[in-house]
C-alpha positions as CSV (number, residue, x, y, z in Angstrom):
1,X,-43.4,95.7,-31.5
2,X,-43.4,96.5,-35.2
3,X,-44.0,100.1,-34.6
4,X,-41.4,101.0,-32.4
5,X,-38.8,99.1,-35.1
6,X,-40.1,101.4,-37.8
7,X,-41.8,104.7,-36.7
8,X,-41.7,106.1,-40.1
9,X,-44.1,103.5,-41.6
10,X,-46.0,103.4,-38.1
11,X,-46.8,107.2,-38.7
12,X,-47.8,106.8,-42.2
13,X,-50.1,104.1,-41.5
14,X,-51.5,105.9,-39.0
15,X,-51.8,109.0,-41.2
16,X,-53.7,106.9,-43.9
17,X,-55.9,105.3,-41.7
18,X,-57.3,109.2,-40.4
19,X,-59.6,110.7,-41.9
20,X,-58.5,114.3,-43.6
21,X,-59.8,117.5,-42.1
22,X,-61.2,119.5,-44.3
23,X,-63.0,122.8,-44.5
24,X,-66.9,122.5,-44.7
25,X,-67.2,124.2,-47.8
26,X,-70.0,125.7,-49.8
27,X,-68.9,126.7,-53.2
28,X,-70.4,129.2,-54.9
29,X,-72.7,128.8,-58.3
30,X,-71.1,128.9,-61.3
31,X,-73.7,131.6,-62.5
32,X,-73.4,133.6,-59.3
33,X,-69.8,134.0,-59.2
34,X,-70.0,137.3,-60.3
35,X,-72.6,138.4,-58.3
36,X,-71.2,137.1,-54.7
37,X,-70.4,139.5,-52.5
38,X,-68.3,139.7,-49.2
39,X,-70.8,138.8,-46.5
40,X,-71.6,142.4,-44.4
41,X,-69.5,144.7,-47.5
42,X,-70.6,146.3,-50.8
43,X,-69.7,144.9,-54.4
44,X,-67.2,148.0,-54.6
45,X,-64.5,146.7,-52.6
46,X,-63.4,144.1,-55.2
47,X,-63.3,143.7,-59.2
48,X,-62.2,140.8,-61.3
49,X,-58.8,141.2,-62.5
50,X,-59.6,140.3,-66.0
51,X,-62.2,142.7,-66.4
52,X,-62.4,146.3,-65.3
53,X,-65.6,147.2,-63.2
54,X,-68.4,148.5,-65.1
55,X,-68.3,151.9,-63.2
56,X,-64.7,152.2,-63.6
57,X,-64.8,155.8,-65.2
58,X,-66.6,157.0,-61.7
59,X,-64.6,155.0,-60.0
60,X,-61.6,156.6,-61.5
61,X,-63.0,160.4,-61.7
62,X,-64.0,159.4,-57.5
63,X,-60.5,159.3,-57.2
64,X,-58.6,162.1,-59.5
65,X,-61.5,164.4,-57.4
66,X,-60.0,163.3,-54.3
67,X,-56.5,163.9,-54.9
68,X,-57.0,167.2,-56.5
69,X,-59.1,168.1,-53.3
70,X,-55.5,166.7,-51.7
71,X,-53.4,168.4,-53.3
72,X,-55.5,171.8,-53.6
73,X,-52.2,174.0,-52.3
74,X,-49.9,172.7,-55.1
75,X,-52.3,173.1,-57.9
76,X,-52.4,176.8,-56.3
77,X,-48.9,177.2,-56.3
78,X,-47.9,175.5,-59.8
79,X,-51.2,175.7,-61.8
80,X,-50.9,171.8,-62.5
81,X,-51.5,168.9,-60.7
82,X,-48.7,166.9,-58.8
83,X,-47.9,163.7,-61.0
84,X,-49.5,160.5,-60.4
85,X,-47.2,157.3,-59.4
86,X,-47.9,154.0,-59.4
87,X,-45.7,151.3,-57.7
88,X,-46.3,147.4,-58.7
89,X,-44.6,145.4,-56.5
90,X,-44.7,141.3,-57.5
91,X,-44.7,138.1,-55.9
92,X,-41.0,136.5,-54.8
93,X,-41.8,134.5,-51.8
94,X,-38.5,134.9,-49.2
95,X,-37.1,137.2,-52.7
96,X,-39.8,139.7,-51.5
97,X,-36.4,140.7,-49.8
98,X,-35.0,142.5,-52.5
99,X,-38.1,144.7,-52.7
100,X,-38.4,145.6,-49.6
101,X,-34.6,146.5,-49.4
102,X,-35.1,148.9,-52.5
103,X,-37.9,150.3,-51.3
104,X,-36.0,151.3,-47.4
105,X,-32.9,152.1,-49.7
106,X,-35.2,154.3,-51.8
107,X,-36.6,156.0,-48.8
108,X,-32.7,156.4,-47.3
109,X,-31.7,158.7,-50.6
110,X,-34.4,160.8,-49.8
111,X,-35.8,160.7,-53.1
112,X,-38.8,158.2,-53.1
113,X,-41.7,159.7,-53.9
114,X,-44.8,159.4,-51.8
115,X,-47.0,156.7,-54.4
116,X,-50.6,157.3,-54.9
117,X,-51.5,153.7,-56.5
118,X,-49.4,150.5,-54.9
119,X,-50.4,146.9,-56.0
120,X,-49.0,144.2,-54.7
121,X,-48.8,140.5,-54.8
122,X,-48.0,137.3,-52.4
123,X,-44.8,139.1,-50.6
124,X,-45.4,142.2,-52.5
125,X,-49.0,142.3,-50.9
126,X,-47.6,141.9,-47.4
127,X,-44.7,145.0,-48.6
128,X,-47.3,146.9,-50.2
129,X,-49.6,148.6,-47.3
130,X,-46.7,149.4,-45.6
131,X,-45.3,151.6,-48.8
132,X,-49.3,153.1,-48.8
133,X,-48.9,154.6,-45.5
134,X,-45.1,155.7,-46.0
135,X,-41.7,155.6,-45.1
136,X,-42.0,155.5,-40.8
137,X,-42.7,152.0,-41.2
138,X,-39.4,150.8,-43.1
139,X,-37.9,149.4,-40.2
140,X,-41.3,147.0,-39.9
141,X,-40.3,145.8,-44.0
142,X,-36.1,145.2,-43.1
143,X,-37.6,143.2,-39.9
144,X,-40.4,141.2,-41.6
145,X,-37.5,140.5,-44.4
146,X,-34.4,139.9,-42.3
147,X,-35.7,138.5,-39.8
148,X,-38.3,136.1,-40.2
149,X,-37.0,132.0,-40.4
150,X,-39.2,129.0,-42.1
151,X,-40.9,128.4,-38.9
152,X,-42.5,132.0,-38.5
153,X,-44.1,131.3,-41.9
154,X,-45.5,127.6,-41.5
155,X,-45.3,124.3,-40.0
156,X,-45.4,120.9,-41.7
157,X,-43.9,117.5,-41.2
158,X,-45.0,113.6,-41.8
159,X,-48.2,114.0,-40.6
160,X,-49.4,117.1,-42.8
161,X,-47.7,115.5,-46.0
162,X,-49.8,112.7,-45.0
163,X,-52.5,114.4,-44.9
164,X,-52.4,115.9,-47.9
165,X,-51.8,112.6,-49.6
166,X,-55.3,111.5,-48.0
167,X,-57.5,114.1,-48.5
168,X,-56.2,117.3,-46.9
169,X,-55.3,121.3,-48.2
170,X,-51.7,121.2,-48.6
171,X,-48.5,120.3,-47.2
172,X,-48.3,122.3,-45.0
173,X,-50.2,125.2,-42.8
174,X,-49.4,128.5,-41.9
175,X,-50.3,129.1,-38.5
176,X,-47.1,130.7,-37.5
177,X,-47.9,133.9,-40.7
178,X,-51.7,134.0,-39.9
179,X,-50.2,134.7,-36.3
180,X,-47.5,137.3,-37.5
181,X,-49.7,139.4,-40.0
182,X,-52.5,139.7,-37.5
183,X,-50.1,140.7,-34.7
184,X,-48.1,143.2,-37.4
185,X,-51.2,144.8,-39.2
186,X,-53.2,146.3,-36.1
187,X,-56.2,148.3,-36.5
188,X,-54.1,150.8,-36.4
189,X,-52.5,149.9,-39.8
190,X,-55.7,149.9,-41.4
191,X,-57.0,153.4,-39.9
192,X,-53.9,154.7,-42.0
193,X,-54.5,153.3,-44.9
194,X,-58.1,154.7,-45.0
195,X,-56.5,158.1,-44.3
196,X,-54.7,157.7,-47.2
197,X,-57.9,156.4,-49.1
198,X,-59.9,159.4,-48.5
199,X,-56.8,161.3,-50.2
200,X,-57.7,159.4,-53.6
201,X,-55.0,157.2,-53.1
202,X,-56.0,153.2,-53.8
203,X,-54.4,150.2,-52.2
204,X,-54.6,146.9,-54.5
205,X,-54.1,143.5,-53.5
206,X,-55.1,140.2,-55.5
207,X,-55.6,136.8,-54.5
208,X,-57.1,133.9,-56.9
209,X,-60.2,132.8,-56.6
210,X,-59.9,129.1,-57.6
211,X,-63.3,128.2,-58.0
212,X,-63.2,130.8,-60.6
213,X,-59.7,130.5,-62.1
214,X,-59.7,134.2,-61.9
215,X,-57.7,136.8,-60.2
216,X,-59.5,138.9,-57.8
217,X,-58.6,142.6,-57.1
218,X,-59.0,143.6,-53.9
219,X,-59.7,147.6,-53.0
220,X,-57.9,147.7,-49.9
221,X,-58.3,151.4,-48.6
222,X,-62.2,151.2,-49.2
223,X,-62.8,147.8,-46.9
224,X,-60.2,150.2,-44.5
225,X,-63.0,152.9,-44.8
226,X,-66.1,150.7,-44.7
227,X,-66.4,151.0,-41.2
228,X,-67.7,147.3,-40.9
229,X,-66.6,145.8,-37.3
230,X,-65.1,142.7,-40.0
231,X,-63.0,144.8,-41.9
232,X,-59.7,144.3,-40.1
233,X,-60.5,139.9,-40.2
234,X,-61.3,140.5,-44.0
235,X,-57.9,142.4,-44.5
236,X,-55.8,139.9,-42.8
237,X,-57.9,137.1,-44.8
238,X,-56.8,138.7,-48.1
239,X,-53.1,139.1,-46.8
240,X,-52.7,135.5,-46.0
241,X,-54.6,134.4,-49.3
242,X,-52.9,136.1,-51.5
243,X,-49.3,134.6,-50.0
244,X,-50.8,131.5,-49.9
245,X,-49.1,129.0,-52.7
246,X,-51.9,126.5,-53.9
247,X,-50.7,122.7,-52.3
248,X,-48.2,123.9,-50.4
249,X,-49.7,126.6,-48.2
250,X,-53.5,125.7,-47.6
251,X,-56.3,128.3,-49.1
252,X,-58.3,130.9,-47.4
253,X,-62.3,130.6,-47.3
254,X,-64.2,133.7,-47.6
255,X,-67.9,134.0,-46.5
256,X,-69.8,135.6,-49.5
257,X,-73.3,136.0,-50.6
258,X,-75.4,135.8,-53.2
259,X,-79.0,136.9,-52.9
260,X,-80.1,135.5,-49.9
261,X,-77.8,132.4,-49.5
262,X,-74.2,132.4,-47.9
263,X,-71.2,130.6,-50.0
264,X,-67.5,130.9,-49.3
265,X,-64.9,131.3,-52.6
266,X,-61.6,129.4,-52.1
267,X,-58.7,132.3,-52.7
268,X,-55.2,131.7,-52.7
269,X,-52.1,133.2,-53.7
270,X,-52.7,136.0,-56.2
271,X,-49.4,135.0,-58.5
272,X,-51.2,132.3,-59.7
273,X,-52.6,134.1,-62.1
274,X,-50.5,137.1,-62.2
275,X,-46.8,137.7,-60.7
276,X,-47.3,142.1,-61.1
277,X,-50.4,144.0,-62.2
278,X,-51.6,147.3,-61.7
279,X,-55.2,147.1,-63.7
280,X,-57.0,145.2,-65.9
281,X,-56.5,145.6,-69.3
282,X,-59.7,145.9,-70.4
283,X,-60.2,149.2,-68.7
284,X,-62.1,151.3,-71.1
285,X,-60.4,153.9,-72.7
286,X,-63.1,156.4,-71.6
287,X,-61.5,155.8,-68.2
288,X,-57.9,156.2,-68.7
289,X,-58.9,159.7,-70.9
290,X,-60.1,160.8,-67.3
291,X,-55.8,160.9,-66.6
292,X,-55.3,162.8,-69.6
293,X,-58.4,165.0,-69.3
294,X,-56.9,166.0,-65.5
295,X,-53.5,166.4,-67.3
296,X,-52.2,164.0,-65.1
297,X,-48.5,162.3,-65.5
298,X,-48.0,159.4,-64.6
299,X,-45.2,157.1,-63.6
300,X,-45.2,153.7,-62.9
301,X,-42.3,152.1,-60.9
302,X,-42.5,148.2,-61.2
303,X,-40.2,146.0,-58.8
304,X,-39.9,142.5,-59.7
305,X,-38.8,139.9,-56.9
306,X,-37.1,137.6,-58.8
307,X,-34.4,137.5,-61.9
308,X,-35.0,137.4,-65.2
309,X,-32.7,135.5,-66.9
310,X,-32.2,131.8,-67.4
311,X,-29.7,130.2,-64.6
312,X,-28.3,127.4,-65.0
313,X,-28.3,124.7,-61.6
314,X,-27.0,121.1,-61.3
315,X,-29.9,119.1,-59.5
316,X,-30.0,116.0,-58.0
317,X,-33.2,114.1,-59.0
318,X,-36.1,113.9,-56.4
319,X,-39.5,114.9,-55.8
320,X,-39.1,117.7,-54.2
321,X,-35.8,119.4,-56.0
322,X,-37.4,118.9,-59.1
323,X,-41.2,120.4,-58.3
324,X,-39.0,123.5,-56.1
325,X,-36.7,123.9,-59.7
326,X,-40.7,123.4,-62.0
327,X,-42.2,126.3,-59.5
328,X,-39.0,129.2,-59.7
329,X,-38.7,128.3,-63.3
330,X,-42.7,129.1,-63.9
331,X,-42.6,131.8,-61.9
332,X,-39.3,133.0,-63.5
333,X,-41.3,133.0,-67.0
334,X,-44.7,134.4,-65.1
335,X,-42.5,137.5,-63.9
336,X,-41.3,138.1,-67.8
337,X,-44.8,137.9,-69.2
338,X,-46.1,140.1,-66.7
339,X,-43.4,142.9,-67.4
340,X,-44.3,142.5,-71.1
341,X,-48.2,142.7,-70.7
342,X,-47.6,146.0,-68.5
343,X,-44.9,147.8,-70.8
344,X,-47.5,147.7,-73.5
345,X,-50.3,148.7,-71.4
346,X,-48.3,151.7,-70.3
347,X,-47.4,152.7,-74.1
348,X,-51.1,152.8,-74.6
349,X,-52.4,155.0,-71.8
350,X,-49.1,157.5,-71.7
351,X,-47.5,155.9,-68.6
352,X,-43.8,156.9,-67.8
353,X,-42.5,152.8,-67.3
354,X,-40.0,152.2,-64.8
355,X,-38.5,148.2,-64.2
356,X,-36.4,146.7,-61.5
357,X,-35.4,143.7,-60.6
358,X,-32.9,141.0,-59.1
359,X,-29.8,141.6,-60.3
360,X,-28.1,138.1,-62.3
361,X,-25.1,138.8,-60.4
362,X,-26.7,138.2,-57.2
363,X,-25.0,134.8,-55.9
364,X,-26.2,133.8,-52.8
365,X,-27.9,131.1,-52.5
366,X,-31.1,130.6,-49.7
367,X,-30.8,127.0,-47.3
368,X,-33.9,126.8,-46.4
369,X,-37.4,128.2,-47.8
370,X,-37.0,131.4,-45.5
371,X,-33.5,131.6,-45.1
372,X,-32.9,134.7,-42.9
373,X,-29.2,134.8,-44.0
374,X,-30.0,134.8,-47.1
375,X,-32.7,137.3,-47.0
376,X,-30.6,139.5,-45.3
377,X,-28.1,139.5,-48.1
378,X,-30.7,139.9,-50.7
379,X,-32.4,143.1,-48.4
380,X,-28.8,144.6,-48.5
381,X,-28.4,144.5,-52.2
382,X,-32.1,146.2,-53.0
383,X,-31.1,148.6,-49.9
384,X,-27.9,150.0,-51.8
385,X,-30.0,149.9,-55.2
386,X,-32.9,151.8,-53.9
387,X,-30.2,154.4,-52.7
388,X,-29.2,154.9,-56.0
389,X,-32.4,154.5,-58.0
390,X,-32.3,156.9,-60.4
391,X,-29.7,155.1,-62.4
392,X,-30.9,151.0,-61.9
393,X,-34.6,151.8,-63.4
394,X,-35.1,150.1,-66.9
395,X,-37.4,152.0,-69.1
396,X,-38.6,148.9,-71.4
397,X,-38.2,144.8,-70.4
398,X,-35.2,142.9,-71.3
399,X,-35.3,141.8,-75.2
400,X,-37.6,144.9,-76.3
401,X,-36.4,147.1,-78.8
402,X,-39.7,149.2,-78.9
403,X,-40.4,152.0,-77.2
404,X,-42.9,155.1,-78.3
C-alpha cells in the first residue's frame, strides 16, 4: 500500500485529518483581568509585574516587622539590623546550569549569605525555592542540573508538530517536568518555604499571563502559608508555567474568578516579558523609604544564565537552526535590557548591585536542548565561580560608565 512506501507522509495525513486537542478554555474579560482572582486564594498572593500593588507600603512594613521580629537577638547584640539581600536569578533554559553551580560553589566557600528576597524566572524559578530554604538542598540543584536529559523535560515528535500545525498548544508537551517538579517539590518543600515566610522573607516567581500581555508576580511563601488544601497543585502550576516557552512548551490554565463566575488565565514562561526582576518599578517611593526608615542595607546579587556578548556562529539554513539562533539572540538582548532596567532601579532606592553571569570564554557547546554533558560542564564552571565570589561580582552592566 501507499502508506507503508511512505510512512512519513502517511503520519502527516493522518495528523491533518485529526482534529487538535485543545484545552476548553474560558478566558477571562478584558475588564476583569485585574480583578480575577485564583479560585479558593486571596488577591494578595499575586501582583502585576508592571505595577506595584496598591498596598505595597503595608505590604512592605508586613515584612521589615517580620524580620526584625527574626532577627530580634542581633538587633540586641549590634543595635542595627542585619542587612537585607536580594538574589535575582534569570531565565537560561538548560544555562540555568551555570546558576545553580554558582550558587552550590557559593555555598562551598562558606560565604553565601542566607537571602531574604529570591526572584526567579523559567530555570531560575525552578533554582530559586531551593536557595529560599537554604543550602541542605544543593545537592537537589547539581542533580536537577547535571543530570536531567531532553526526555525528562518533554516529549514531542511528528505527531505533536502536527498537531501544532493543525490546531494544537505547541510542539511539544512536558509531561516528563510536570512529572519531575511534582515528585521534587513535596509538601514538604512548601512547609519550608512558609517557615521562611513567616520570617519576613518573600519568595517571587513570574509567569506571563498571555491573555494579558503582562507579567504576573507570584508571592510564593504566602500561597505556602495559605493553608488551602490547593496550594501545593497551585505551586507546581506556577513552576511549570513560568518554564514553559510559548509554542514550544504548551501553556498552563489557571482556574480564577471574578465575582461570581470562574475563568482560567493562559500563563506561560515568565521571560517572556522579563529575563530577571526583583519589583516593579513603579513601586512608590513611600514604600522603598520604609528600607531607609528601618535603616536597612541592602544588596542585591543578580545571576544571569546566559552571556552577554555577541557570538559569532556559522549556521546552516533551516527552520529550526534559524528560529533556535532568533530565540538565544532575543533572549541574549532580553538579559542585557533587564540588567540595565535593574542597575538604575538600584541607584534609585540605595541598593548595593552585584552582576554575574556566563563567562564569554565558556566554549562548550550543548548537542541537544538538555545536554547533560554539557550542563555538567557549565554547573562546574559557576561551581568554581561561586567559590570565589567575592572577586567575579560586577558592580554596574557591561558598557556603563555611571555609577552614584
Amino acid at each position: 500500500m501507499w502508506y507503508q512506501k511512505s510512512p512519513i507522509l502517511a503520519a502527516i495525513l493522518f495528523a491533518l485529518s485529526a482534529c487538535a486537542t485543545i484545552t476548553t478554555h474560558h478566558p477571562v474579560p478584558a475588564s476583569f483581568s485585574s480583578k480575577a482572582t485564583v479560585v479558593g486564594f486571596p488577591g494578595t498572593i499575586r501582583f502585576w509585574a508592571d505595577e506595584a500593588p496598591a498596598n505595597s507600603g503595608e505590604l512592605i512594613a508586613e515584612g521589615i516587622n517580620a524580620y526584625r521580629a527574626a532577627h530580634a537577638d542581633y538587633f540586641l547584640s549590634h543595635d542595627a539590623n542585619p542587612p537585607l539581600n536580594l538574589l535575582a536569578i534569570s531565565g537560561g533554559a538548560y544555562d540555568g546550569a551555570f546558576g545553580a553551580g554558582l550558587l552550590s560553589g557559593w555555598s562551598a566557600s562558606g560565604t553565601r549569605p542566607d537571602f531574604d528576597v529570591v526572584t526567579g524566572v523559567s530555570a531560575g524559578a525552578i533554582i530559586a525555592p531551593f536557595v529560599f530554604i537554604g543550602p541542605k538542598y544543593d545537592d537537589k540543584l547539581r542533580d536537577l542540573f547535571t543530570r536531567t536529559a531532553s526526555d525528562g523535560i518533554f516529549e514531542g515528535g511528528i505527531f505533536k508538530v502536527m498537531d501544532a500545525i493543525t490546531g494544537g498548544l505547541s510542539l511539544t508537551n512536558t509531561k516528563p517536568l510536570a512529572k519531575r517538579i511534582d515528585e521534587i517539590f513535596t509538601q514538604e518543600i512548601l512547609n519550608e518555604v512558609a517557615v521562611e515566610h513567616r520570617k519576613g522573607k518573600r519568595l517571587f516567581i513570574s509567569t506571563t499571563n498571555l491573555e494579558a500581555q503582562r507579567g504576573v508576580i507570584w508571592d510564593i511563601g504566602a500561597i505556602a502559608n495559605s493553608g488551602h488544601p490547593d496550594a501545593l497543585k497551585l505551586f507546581h502550576q506556577i513552576l511549570l508555567a513560568s518554564a514553559s516557552v510559548p509554542g514550544i512548551f504548551p501553556p498552563v490554565f489557571i482556574d480564577v474568578q471574578a465575582g461570581d463566575k470562574h475563568y482560567n488565565e493562559i500563563h506561560a514562561d515568565g521571560g517572556v516579558v522579563s529575563q530577571v526582576f526583583v519589583y516593579p518599578l513603579k513601586v512608590q517611593q513611600s514604600a522603598i523609604k520604609e528600607f531607609l526608615r528601618n535603616h536597612l542595607e541592602r544588596h542585591l546579587y543578580v545571576i544571569i544564565n546566559n552571556k552577554v556578548t555577541p557570538e559569532y556562529q556559522d549556521l546552516q539554513p533551516s527552520f529550526f537552526t534559524l528560529t533556535r539562533r532568533a530565540i538565544l539572540t532575543l533572549s541574549k538582548y532580553h538579559s542585557l535590557g533587564d540588567m540595565y532596567r535593574l542597575y538604575i532601579a538600584s541607584m534609585r532606592d540605595g541598593i548595593d548591585y552585584n552582576l554575574i553571569h556566563i563567562p564569554g570564554t565558556f566554549s562548550a557547546e550543548s548537542k541537544e536542548l538538555f545536554d547533560p554533558k554539557y550542563m555538567s560542564k557549565l554547573f562546574d564552571v559557576g561551581y568554581e565561580m561561586g567559590k570565589r565570589s567575592k572577586t567575579v561580582w560586577l558592580k554596574k552592566p557591561p558598557g556603563v560608565d555611571y555609577q552614584k
